[in-house]
C-alpha positions in Angstrom: -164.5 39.3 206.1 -162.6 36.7 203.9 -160.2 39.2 202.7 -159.0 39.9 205.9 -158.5 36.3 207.0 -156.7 35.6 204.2 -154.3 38.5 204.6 -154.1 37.3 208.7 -153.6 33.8 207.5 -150.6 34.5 205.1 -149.2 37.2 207.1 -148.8 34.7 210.1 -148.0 31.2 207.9 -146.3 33.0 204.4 -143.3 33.2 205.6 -140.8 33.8 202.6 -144.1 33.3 200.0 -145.2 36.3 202.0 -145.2 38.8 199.0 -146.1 35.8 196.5 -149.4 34.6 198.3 -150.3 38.2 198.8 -150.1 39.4 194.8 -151.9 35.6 194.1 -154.5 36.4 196.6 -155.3 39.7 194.9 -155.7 38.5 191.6 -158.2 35.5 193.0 -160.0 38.4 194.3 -160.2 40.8 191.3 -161.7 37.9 189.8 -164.6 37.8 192.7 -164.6 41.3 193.6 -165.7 44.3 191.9 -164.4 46.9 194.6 -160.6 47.8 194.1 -160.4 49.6 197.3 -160.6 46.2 198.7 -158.0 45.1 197.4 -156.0 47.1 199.9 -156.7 45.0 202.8 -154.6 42.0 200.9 -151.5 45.0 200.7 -152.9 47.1 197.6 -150.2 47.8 194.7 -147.5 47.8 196.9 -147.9 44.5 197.6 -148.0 43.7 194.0 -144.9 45.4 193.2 -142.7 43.8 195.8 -143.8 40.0 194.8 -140.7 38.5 193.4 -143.2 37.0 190.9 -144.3 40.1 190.1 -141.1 41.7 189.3 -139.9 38.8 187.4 -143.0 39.1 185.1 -142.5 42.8 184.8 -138.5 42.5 184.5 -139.5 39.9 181.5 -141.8 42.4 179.8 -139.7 45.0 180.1 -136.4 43.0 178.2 -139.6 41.9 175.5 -140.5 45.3 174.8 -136.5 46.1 174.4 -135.9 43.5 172.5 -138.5 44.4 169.5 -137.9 48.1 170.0 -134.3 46.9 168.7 -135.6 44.9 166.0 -138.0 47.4 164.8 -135.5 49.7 164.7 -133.2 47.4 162.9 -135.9 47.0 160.2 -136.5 50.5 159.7 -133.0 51.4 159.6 -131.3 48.1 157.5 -134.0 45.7 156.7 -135.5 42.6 157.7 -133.2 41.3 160.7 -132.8 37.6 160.2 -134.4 34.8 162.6 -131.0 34.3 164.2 -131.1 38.5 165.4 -134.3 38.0 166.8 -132.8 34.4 168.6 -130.0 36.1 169.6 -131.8 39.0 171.5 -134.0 37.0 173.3 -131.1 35.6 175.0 -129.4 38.8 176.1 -131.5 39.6 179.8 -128.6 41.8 180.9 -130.7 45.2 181.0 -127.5 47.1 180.2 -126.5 44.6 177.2 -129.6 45.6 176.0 -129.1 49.0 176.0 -126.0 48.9 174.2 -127.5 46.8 171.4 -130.2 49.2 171.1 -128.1 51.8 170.4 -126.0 49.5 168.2 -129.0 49.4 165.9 -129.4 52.7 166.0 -125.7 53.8 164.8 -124.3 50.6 163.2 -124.0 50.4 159.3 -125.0 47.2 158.4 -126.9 43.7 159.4 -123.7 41.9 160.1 -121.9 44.7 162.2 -124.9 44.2 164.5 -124.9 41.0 164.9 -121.2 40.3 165.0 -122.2 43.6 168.3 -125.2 40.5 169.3 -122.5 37.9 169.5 -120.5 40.0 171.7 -123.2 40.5 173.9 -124.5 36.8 174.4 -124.1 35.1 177.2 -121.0 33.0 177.6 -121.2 29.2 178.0 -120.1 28.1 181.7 -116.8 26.3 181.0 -117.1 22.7 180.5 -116.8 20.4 183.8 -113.8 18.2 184.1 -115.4 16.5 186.6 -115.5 12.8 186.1 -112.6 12.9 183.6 -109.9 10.0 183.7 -106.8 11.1 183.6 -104.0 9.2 181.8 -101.9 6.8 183.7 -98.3 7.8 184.4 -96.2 5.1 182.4 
């Protein structure tokens, strides 16, 4: 059956794709197929789940979904949140960041005390490179 070449065929030549080709394969297949349970020759779920493109997707989703739970809460609780806010929290993918701004929405007392709590959280600019600098000439 096709299925189970393809799974011998990546299996042998995948090599660090291995979990990639696997979680591509089974979606080219739930296009074709109508059968789930045969999905589980090509690894099933678990498969799936340890894809690096699959968690990466999924880690994504999850710091999306985080992200407007904070600015819904921010609305509720203080108003509009300006475009900046929302800017700013896209930027934050450190899951425990996150977590402390979301609670910062939920206890802070204004607009600006969160975001000046946003600003804190951003990520910081790597330091500028020196490289390729002249330096002055002793005199």
């Amino acid at each position: 059956m096709l299925l189970r070449r393809c799974r011998d065929r990546i299996e042998r030549e995948g090599g660090e794709q291995r979990a990639n080709l696997l979680a591509v394969a089974q979606v080219f297949a739930q296009l074709h197929y109508d059968r789930p349970q045969w999905l589980d020759i090509l690894g099933g779920s678990k498969a799936m789940i340890e894809s690096p493109l699959i968690q990466r997707i999924v880690e994504e989703k999850e710091r999306t979904a985080v992200a407007k739970a904070t600015l819904n809460l921010l609305n509720r609780r203080l108003g509009v949140p300006g475009p900046q806010i929302e800017a700013g929290l896209g930027q934050v993918t450190d899951e425990q960041a996150q977590l402390r701004l979301n609670f910062c929405a939920a206890t802070c007392t204004s607009l600006q005390a969160f975001e000046d709590a946003l600003r804190e959280e951003l990520p910081k600019p790597p330091p500028a490179s020196t490289r390729g600098r002249r330096r002055k000439k002793a005199e």
